[in-house]
N, CA and C atoms of all chains as a GROMACS GRO file, in nm:
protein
  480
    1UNK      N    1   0.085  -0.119   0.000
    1UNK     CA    2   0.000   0.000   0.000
    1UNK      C    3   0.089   0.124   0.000
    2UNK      N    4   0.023   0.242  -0.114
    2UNK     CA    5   0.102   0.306  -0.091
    2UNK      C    6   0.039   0.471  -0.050
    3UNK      N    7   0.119   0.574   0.057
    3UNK     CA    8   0.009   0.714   0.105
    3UNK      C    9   0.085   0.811   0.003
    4UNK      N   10   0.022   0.842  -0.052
    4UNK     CA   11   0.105   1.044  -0.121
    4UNK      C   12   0.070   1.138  -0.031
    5UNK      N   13   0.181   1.222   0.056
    5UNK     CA   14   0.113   1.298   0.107
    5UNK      C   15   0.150   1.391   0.064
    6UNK      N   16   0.106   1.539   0.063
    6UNK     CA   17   0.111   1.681  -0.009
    6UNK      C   18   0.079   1.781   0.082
    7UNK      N   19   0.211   1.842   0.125
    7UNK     CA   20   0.232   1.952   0.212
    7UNK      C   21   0.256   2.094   0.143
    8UNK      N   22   0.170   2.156   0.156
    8UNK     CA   23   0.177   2.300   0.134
    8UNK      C   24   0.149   2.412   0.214
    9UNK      N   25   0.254   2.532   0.155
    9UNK     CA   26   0.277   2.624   0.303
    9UNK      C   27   0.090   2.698   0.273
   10UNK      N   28   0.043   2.764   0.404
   10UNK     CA   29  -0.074   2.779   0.429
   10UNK      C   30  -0.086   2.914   0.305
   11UNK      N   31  -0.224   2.925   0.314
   11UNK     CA   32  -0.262   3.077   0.233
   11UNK      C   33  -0.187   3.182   0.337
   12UNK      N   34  -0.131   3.294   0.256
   12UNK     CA   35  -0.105   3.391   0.318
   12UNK      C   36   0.066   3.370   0.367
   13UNK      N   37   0.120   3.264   0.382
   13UNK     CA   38   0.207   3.195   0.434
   13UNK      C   39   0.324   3.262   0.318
   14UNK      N   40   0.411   3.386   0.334
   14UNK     CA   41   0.524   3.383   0.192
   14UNK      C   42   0.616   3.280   0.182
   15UNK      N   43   0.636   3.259   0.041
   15UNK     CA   44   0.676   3.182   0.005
   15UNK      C   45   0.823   3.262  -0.096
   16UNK      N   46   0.946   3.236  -0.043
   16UNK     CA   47   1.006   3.294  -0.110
   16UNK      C   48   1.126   3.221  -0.254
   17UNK      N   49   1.074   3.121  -0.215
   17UNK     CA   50   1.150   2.994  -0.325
   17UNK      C   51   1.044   2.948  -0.412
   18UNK      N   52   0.914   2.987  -0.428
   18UNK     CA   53   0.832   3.010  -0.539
   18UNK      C   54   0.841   3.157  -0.612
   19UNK      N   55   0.823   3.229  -0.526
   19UNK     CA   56   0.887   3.328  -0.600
   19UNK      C   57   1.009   3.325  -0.691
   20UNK      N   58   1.088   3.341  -0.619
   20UNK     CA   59   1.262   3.295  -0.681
   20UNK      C   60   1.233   3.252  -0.832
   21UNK      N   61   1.152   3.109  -0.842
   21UNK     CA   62   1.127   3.028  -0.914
   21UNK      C   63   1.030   3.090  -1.045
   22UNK      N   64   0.925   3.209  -0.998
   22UNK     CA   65   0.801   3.265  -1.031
   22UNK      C   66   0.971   3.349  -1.166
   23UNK      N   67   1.015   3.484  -1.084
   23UNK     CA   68   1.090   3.552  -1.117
   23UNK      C   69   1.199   3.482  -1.182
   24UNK      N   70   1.250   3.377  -1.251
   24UNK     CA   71   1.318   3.290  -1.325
   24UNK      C   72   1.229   3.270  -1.449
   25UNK      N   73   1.161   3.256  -1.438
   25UNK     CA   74   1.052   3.160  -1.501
   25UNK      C   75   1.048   3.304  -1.636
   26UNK      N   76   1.024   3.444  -1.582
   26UNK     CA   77   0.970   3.573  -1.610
   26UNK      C   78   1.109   3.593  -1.700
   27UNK      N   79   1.185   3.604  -1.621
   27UNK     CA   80   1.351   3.669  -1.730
   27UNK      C   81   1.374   3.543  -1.822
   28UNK      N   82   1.358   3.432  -1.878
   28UNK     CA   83   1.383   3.360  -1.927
   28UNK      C   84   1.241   3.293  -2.048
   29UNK      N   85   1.180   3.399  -1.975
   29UNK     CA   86   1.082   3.413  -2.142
   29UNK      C   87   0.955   3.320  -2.139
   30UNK      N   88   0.904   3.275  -2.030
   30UNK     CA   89   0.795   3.174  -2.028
   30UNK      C   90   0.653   3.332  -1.971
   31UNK      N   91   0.576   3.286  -2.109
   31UNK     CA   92   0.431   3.399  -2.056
   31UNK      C   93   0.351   3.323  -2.006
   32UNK      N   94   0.283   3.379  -1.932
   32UNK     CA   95   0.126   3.314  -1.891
   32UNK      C   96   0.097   3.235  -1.736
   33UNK      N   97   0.233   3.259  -1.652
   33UNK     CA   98   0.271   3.206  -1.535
   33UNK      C   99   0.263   3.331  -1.461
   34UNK      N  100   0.171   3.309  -1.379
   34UNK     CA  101   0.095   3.421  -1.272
   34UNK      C  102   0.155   3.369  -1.184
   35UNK      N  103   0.175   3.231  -1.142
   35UNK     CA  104   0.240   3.286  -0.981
   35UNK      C  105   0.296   3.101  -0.959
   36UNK      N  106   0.386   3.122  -0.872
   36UNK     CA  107   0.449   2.936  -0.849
   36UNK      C  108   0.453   2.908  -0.712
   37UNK      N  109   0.399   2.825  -0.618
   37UNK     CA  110   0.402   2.808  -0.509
   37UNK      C  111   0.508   2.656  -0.468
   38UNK      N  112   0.614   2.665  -0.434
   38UNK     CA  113   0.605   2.521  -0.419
   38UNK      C  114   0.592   2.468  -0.287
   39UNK      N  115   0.617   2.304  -0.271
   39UNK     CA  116   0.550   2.228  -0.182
   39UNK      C  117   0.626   2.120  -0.167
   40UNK      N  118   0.591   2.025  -0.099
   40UNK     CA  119   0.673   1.887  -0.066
   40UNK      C  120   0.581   1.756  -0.106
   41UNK      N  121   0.623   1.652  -0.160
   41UNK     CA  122   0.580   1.561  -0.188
   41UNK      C  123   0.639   1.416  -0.104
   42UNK      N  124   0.597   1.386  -0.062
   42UNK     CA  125   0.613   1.242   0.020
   42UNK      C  126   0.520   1.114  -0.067
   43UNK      N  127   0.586   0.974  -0.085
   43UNK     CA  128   0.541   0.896  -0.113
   43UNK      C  129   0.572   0.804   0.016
   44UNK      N  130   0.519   0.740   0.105
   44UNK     CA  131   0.541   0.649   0.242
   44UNK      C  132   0.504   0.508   0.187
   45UNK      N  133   0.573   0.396   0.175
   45UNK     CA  134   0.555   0.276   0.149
   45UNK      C  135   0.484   0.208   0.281
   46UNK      N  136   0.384   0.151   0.273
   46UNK     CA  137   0.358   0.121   0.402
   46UNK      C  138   0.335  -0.049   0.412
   47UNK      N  139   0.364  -0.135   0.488
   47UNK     CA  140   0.348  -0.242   0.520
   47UNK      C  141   0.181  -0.287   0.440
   48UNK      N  142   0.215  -0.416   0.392
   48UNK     CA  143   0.073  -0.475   0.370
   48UNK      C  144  -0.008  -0.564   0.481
   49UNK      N  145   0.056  -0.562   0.528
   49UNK     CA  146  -0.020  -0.632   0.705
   49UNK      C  147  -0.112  -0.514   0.733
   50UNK      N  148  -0.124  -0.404   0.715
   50UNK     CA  149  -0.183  -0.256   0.790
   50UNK      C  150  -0.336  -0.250   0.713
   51UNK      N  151  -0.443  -0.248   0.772
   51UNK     CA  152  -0.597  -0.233   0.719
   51UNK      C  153  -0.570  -0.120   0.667
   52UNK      N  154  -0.694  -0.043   0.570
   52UNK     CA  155  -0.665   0.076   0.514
   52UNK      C  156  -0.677   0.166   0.642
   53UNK      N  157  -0.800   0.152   0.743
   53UNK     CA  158  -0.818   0.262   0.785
   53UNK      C  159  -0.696   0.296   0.898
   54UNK      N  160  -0.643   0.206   0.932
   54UNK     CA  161  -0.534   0.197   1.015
   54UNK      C  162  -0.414   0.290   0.972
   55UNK      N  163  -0.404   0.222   0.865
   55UNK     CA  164  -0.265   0.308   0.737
   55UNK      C  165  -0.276   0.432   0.765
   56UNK      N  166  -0.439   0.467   0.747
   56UNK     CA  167  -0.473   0.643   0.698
   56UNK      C  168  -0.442   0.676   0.815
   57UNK      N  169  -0.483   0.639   0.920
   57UNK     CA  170  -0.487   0.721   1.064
   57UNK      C  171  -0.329   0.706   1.086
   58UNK      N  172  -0.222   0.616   1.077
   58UNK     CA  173  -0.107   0.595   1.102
   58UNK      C  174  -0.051   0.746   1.007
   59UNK      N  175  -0.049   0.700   0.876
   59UNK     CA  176  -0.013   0.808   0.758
   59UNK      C  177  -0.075   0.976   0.798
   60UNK      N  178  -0.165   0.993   0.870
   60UNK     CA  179  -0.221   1.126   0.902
   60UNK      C  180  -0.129   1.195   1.029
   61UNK      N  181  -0.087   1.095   1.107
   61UNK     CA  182  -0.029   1.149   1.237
   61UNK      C  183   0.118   1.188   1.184
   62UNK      N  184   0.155   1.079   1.071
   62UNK     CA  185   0.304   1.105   1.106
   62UNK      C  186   0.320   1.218   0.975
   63UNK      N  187   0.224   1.286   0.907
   63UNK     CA  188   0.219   1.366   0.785
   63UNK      C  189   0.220   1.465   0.909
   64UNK      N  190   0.101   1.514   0.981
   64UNK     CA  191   0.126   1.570   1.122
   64UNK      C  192   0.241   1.643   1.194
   65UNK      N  193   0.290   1.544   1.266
   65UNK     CA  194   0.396   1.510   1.357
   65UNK      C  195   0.519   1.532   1.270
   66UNK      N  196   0.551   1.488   1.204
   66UNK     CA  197   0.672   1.486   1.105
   66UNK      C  198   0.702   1.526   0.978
   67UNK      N  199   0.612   1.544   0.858
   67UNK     CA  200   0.633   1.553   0.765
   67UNK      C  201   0.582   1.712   0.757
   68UNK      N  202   0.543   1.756   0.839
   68UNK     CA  203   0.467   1.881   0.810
   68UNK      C  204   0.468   2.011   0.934
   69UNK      N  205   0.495   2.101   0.908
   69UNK     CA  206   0.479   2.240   1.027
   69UNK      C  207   0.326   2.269   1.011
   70UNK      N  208   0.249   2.233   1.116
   70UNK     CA  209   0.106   2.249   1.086
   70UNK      C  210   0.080   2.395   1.139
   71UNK      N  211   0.215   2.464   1.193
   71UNK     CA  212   0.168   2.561   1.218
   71UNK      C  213   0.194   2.682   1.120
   72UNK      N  214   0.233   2.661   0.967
   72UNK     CA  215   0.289   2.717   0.852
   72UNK      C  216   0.206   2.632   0.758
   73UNK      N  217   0.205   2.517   0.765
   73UNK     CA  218   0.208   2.442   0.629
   73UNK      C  219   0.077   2.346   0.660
   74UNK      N  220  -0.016   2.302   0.560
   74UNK     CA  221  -0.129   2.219   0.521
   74UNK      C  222  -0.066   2.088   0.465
   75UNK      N  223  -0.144   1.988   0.496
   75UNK     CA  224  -0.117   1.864   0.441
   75UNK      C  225  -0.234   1.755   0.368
   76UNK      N  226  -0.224   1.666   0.311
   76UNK     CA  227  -0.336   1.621   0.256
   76UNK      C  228  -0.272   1.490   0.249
   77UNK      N  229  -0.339   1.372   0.305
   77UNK     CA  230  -0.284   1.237   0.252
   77UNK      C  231  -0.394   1.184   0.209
   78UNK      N  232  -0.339   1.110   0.042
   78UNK     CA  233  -0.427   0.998  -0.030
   78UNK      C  234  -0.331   0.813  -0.016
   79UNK      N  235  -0.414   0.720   0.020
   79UNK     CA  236  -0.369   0.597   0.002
   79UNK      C  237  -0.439   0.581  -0.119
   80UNK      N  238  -0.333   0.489  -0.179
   80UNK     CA  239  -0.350   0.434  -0.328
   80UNK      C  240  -0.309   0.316  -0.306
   81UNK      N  241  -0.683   2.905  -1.406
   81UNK     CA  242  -0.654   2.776  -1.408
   81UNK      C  243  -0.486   2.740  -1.331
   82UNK      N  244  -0.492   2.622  -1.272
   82UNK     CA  245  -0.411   2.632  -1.156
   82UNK      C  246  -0.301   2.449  -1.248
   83UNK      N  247  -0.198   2.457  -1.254
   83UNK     CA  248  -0.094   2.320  -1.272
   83UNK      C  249  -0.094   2.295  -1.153
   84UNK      N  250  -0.044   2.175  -1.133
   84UNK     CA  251   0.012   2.076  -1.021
   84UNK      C  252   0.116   2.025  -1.100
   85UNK      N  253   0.240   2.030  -1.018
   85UNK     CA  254   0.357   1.962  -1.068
   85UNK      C  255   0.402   1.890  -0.988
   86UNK      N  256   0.443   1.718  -1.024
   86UNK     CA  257   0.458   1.645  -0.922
   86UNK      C  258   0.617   1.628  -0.970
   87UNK      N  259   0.718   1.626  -0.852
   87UNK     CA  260   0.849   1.558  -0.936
   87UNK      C  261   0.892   1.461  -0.809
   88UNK      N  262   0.939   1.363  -0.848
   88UNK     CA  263   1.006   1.249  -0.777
   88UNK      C  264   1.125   1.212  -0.849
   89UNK      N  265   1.176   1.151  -0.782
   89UNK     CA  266   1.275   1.064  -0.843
   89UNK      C  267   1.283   0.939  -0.892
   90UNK      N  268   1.380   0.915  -0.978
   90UNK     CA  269   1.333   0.811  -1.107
   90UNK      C  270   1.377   0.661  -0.951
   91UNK      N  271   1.340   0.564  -1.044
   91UNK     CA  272   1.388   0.435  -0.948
   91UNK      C  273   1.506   0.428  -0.968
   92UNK      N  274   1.546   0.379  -0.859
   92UNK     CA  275   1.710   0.324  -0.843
   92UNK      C  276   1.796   0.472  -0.816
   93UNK      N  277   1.771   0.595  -0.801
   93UNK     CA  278   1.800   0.686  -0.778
   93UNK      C  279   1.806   0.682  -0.622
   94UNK      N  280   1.975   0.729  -0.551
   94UNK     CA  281   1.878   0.714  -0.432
   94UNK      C  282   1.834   0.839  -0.332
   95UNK      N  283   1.761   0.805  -0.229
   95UNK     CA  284   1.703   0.893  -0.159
   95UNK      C  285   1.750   0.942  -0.016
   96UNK      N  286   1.860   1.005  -0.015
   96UNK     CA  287   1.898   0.968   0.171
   96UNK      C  288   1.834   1.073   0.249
   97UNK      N  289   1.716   1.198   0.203
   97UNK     CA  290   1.650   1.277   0.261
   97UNK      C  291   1.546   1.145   0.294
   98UNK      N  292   1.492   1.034   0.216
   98UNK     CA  293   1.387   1.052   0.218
   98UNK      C  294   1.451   0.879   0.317
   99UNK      N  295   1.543   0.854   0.359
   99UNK     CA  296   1.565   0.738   0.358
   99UNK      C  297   1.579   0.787   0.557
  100UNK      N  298   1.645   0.912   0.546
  100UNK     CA  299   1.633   0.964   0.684
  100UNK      C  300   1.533   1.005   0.752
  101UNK      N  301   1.395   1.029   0.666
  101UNK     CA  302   1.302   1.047   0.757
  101UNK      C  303   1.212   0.916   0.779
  102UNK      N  304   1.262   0.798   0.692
  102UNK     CA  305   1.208   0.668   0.767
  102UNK      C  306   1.270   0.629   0.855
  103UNK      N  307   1.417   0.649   0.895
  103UNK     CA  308   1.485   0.638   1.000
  103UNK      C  309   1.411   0.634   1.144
  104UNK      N  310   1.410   0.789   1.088
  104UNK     CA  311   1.338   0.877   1.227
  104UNK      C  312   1.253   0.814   1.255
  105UNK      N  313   1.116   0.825   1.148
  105UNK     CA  314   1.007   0.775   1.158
  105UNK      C  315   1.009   0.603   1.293
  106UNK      N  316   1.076   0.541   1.244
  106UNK     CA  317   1.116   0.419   1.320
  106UNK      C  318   1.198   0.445   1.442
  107UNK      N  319   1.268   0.508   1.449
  107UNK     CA  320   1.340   0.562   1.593
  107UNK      C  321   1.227   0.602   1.666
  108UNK      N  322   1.111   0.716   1.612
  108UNK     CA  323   1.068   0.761   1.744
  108UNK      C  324   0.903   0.631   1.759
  109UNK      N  325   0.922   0.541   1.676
  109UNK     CA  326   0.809   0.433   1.701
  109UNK      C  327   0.672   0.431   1.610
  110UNK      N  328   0.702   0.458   1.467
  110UNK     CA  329   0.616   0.416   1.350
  110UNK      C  330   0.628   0.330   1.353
  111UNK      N  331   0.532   0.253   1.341
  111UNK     CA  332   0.507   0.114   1.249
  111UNK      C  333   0.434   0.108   1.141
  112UNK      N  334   0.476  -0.007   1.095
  112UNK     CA  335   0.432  -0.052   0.993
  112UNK      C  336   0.487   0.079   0.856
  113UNK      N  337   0.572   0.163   0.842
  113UNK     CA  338   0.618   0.215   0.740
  113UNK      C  339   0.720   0.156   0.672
  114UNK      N  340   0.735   0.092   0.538
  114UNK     CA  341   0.810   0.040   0.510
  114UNK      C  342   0.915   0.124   0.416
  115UNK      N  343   0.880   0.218   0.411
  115UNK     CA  344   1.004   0.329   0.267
  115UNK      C  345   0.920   0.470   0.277
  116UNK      N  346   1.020   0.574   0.242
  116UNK     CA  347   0.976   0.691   0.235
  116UNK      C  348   1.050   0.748   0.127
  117UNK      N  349   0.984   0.846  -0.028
  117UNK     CA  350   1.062   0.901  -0.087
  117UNK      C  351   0.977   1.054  -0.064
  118UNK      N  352   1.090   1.123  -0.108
  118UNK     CA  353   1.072   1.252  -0.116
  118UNK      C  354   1.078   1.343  -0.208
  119UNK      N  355   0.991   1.379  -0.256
  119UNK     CA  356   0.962   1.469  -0.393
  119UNK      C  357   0.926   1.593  -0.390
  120UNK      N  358   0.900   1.674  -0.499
  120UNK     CA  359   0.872   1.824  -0.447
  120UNK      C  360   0.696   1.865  -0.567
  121UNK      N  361   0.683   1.908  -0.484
  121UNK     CA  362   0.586   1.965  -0.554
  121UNK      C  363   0.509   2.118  -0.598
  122UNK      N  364   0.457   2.138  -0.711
  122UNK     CA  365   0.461   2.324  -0.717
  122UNK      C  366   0.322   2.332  -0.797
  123UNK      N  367   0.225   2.442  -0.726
  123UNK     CA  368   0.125   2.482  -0.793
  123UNK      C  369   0.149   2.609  -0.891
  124UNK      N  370   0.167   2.568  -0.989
  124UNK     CA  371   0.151   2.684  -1.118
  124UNK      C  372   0.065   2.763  -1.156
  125UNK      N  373  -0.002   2.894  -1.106
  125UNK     CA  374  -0.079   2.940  -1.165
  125UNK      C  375  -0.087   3.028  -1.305
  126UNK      N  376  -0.170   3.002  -1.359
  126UNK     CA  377  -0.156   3.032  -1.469
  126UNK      C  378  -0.238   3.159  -1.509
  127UNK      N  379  -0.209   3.240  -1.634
  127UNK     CA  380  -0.346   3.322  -1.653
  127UNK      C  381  -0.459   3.275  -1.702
  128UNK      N  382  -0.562   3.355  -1.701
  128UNK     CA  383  -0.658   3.275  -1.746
  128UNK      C  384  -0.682   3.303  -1.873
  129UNK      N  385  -0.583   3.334  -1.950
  129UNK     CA  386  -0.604   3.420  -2.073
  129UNK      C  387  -0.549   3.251  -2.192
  130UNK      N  388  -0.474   3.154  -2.107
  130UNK     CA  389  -0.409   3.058  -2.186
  130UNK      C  390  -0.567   2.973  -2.230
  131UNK      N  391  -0.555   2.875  -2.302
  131UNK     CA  392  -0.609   2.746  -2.299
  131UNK      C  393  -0.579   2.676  -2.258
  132UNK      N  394  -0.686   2.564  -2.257
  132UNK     CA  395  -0.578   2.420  -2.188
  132UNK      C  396  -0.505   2.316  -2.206
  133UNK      N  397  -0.485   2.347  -2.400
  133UNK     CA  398  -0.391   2.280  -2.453
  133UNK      C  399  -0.239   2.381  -2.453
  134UNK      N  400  -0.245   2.504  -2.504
  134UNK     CA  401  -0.136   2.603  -2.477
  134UNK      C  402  -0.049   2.563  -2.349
  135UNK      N  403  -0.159   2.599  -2.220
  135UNK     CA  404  -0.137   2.617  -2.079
  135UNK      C  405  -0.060   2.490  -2.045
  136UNK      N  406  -0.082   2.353  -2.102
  136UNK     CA  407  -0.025   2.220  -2.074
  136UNK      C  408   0.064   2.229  -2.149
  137UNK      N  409   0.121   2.242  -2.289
  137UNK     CA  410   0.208   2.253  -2.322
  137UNK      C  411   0.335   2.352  -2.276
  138UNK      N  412   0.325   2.460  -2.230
  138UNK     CA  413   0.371   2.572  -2.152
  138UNK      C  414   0.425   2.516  -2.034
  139UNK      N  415   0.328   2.432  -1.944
  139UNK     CA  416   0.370   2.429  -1.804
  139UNK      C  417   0.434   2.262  -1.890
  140UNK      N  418   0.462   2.170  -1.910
  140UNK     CA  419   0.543   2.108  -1.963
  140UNK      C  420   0.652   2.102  -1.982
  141UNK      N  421   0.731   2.220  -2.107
  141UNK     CA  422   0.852   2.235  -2.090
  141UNK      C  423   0.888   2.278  -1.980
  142UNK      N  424   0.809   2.387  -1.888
  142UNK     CA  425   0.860   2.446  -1.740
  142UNK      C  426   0.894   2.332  -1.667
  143UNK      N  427   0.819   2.248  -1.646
  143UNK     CA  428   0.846   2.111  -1.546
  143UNK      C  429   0.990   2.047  -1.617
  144UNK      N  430   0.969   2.026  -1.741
  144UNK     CA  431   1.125   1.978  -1.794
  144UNK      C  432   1.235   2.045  -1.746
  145UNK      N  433   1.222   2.168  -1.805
  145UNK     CA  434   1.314   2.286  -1.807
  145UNK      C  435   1.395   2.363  -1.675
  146UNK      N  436   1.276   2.375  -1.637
  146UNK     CA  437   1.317   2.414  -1.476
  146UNK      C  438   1.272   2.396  -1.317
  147UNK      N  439   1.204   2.278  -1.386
  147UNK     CA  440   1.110   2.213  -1.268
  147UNK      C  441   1.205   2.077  -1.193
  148UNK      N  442   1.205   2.014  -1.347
  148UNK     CA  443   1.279   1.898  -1.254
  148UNK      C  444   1.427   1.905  -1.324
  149UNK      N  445   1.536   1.793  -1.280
  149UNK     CA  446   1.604   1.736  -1.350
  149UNK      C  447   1.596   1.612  -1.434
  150UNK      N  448   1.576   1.636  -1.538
  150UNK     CA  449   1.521   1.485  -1.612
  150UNK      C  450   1.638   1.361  -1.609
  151UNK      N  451   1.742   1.407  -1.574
  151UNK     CA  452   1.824   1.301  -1.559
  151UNK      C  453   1.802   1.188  -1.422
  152UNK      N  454   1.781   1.264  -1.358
  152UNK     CA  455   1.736   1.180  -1.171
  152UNK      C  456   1.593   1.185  -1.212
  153UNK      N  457   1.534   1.284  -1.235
  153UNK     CA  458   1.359   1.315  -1.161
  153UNK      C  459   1.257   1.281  -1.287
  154UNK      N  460   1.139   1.273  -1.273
  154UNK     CA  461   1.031   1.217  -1.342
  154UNK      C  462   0.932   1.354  -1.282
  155UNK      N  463   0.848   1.358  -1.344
  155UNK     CA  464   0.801   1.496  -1.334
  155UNK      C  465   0.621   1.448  -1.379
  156UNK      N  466   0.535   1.486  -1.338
  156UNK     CA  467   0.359   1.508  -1.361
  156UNK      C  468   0.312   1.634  -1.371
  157UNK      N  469   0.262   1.654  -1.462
  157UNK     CA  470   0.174   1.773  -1.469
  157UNK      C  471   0.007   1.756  -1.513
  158UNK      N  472  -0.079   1.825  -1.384
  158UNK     CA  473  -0.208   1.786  -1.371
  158UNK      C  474  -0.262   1.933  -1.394
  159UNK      N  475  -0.329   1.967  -1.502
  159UNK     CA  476  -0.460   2.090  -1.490
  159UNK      C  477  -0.557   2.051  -1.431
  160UNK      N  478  -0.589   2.164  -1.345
  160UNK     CA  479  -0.684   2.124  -1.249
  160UNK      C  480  -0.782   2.267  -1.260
   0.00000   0.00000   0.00000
Protein backbone atom coordinates (compact mmCIF):
# COMPACT_ATOMS: atom_id res chain seq x y z
CA UNK A 1 0.00 0.00 0.00
CA UNK A 2 1.02 3.06 -0.91
CA UNK A 3 0.09 7.14 1.05
CA UNK A 4 1.05 10.45 -1.21
CA UNK A 5 1.13 12.98 1.07
CA UNK A 6 1.11 16.81 -0.09
CA UNK A 7 2.32 19.52 2.12
CA UNK A 8 1.77 23.00 1.34
CA UNK A 9 2.77 26.24 3.03
CA UNK A 10 -0.74 27.79 4.29
CA UNK A 11 -2.62 30.77 2.33
CA UNK A 12 -1.05 33.91 3.18
CA UNK A 13 2.07 31.95 4.33
CA UNK A 14 5.24 33.83 1.92
CA UNK A 15 6.75 31.83 0.05
CA UNK A 16 10.05 32.94 -1.10
CA UNK A 17 11.50 29.94 -3.25
CA UNK A 18 8.32 30.10 -5.39
CA UNK A 19 8.87 33.28 -6.00
CA UNK A 20 12.62 32.95 -6.81
CA UNK A 21 11.27 30.28 -9.14
CA UNK A 22 8.01 32.65 -10.31
CA UNK A 23 10.89 35.52 -11.17
CA UNK A 24 13.18 32.90 -13.25
CA UNK A 25 10.52 31.60 -15.01
CA UNK A 26 9.70 35.73 -16.10
CA UNK A 27 13.51 36.69 -17.30
CA UNK A 28 13.83 33.60 -19.27
CA UNK A 29 10.82 34.13 -21.42
CA UNK A 30 7.95 31.74 -20.28
CA UNK A 31 4.31 33.99 -20.56
CA UNK A 32 1.26 33.14 -18.91
CA UNK A 33 2.71 32.06 -15.35
CA UNK A 34 0.95 34.21 -12.72
CA UNK A 35 2.40 32.86 -9.81
CA UNK A 36 4.49 29.36 -8.49
CA UNK A 37 4.02 28.08 -5.09
CA UNK A 38 6.05 25.21 -4.19
CA UNK A 39 5.50 22.28 -1.82
CA UNK A 40 6.73 18.87 -0.66
CA UNK A 41 5.79 15.61 -1.88
CA UNK A 42 6.13 12.42 0.20
CA UNK A 43 5.41 8.96 -1.13
CA UNK A 44 5.41 6.49 2.42
CA UNK A 45 5.55 2.76 1.49
CA UNK A 46 3.58 1.21 4.02
CA UNK A 47 3.48 -2.42 5.20
CA UNK A 48 0.73 -4.75 3.70
CA UNK A 49 -0.21 -6.31 7.05
CA UNK A 50 -1.83 -2.56 7.90
CA UNK A 51 -5.97 -2.33 7.19
CA UNK A 52 -6.65 0.76 5.14
CA UNK A 53 -8.18 2.62 7.85
CA UNK A 54 -5.34 1.97 10.15
CA UNK A 55 -2.65 3.08 7.37
CA UNK A 56 -4.73 6.43 6.98
CA UNK A 57 -4.87 7.21 10.64
CA UNK A 58 -1.07 5.95 11.02
CA UNK A 59 -0.13 8.08 7.58
CA UNK A 60 -2.21 11.26 9.02
CA UNK A 61 -0.29 11.49 12.37
CA UNK A 62 3.04 11.05 11.06
CA UNK A 63 2.19 13.66 7.85
CA UNK A 64 1.26 15.70 11.22
CA UNK A 65 3.96 15.10 13.57
CA UNK A 66 6.72 14.86 11.05
CA UNK A 67 6.33 15.53 7.65
CA UNK A 68 4.67 18.81 8.10
CA UNK A 69 4.79 22.40 10.27
CA UNK A 70 1.06 22.49 10.86
CA UNK A 71 1.68 25.61 12.18
CA UNK A 72 2.89 27.17 8.52
CA UNK A 73 2.08 24.42 6.29
CA UNK A 74 -1.29 22.19 5.21
CA UNK A 75 -1.17 18.64 4.41
CA UNK A 76 -3.36 16.21 2.56
CA UNK A 77 -2.84 12.37 2.52
CA UNK A 78 -4.27 9.98 -0.30
CA UNK A 79 -3.69 5.97 0.02
CA UNK A 80 -3.50 4.34 -3.28
CA UNK B 1 -6.54 27.76 -14.08
CA UNK B 2 -4.11 26.32 -11.56
CA UNK B 3 -0.94 23.19 -12.72
CA UNK B 4 0.12 20.76 -10.21
CA UNK B 5 3.57 19.62 -10.68
CA UNK B 6 4.58 16.45 -9.22
CA UNK B 7 8.49 15.58 -9.36
CA UNK B 8 10.06 12.49 -7.77
CA UNK B 9 12.75 10.64 -8.43
CA UNK B 10 13.33 8.11 -11.07
CA UNK B 11 13.88 4.35 -9.48
CA UNK B 12 17.10 3.24 -8.43
CA UNK B 13 18.00 6.86 -7.78
CA UNK B 14 18.78 7.14 -4.32
CA UNK B 15 17.03 8.93 -1.59
CA UNK B 16 18.98 9.68 1.71
CA UNK B 17 16.50 12.77 2.61
CA UNK B 18 13.87 10.52 2.18
CA UNK B 19 15.65 7.38 3.58
CA UNK B 20 16.33 9.64 6.84
CA UNK B 21 13.02 10.47 7.57
CA UNK B 22 12.08 6.68 7.67
CA UNK B 23 14.85 6.38 10.00
CA UNK B 24 13.38 8.77 12.27
CA UNK B 25 10.07 7.75 11.58
CA UNK B 26 11.17 4.19 13.20
CA UNK B 27 13.40 5.62 15.93
CA UNK B 28 10.68 7.60 17.44
CA UNK B 29 8.09 4.33 17.01
CA UNK B 30 6.16 4.16 13.50
CA UNK B 31 5.07 1.14 12.49
CA UNK B 32 4.32 -0.52 9.93
CA UNK B 33 6.18 2.15 7.40
CA UNK B 34 8.10 0.40 5.10
CA UNK B 35 10.04 3.29 2.67
CA UNK B 36 9.76 6.91 2.35
CA UNK B 37 10.62 9.01 -0.87
CA UNK B 38 10.72 12.52 -1.16
CA UNK B 39 9.62 14.69 -3.93
CA UNK B 40 8.72 18.24 -4.47
CA UNK B 41 5.86 19.65 -5.54
CA UNK B 42 4.61 23.24 -7.17
CA UNK B 43 1.25 24.82 -7.93
CA UNK B 44 1.51 26.84 -11.18
CA UNK B 45 -0.79 29.40 -11.65
CA UNK B 46 -1.56 30.32 -14.69
CA UNK B 47 -3.46 33.22 -16.53
CA UNK B 48 -6.58 32.75 -17.46
CA UNK B 49 -6.04 34.20 -20.73
CA UNK B 50 -4.09 30.58 -21.86
CA UNK B 51 -6.09 27.46 -22.99
CA UNK B 52 -5.78 24.20 -21.88
CA UNK B 53 -3.91 22.80 -24.53
CA UNK B 54 -1.36 26.03 -24.77
CA UNK B 55 -1.37 26.17 -20.79
CA UNK B 56 -0.25 22.20 -20.74
CA UNK B 57 2.08 22.53 -23.22
CA UNK B 58 3.71 25.72 -21.52
CA UNK B 59 3.71 24.29 -18.04
CA UNK B 60 5.43 21.08 -19.63
CA UNK B 61 8.52 22.35 -20.90
CA UNK B 62 8.60 24.46 -17.40
CA UNK B 63 8.46 21.11 -15.46
CA UNK B 64 11.25 19.78 -17.94
CA UNK B 65 13.14 22.86 -18.06
CA UNK B 66 13.17 24.14 -14.76
CA UNK B 67 11.10 22.13 -12.68
CA UNK B 68 12.79 18.98 -12.54
CA UNK B 69 16.04 17.37 -13.50
CA UNK B 70 15.21 14.85 -16.12
CA UNK B 71 18.24 13.01 -15.59
CA UNK B 72 17.36 11.80 -11.71
CA UNK B 73 13.59 13.15 -11.61
CA UNK B 74 10.31 12.17 -13.42
CA UNK B 75 8.01 14.95 -13.34
CA UNK B 76 3.59 15.08 -13.61
CA UNK B 77 1.74 17.73 -14.68
CA UNK B 78 -2.08 17.86 -13.71
CA UNK B 79 -4.60 20.90 -14.90
CA UNK B 80 -6.84 21.24 -12.50
Amino acid sequence: MLAKVYVTLKNGVLDPQGKAIHHAAETIGYQGIADVRQGKYFEVKLDSTLDESTARAQVEKFAHDVLSNPVIEDYKVEIV
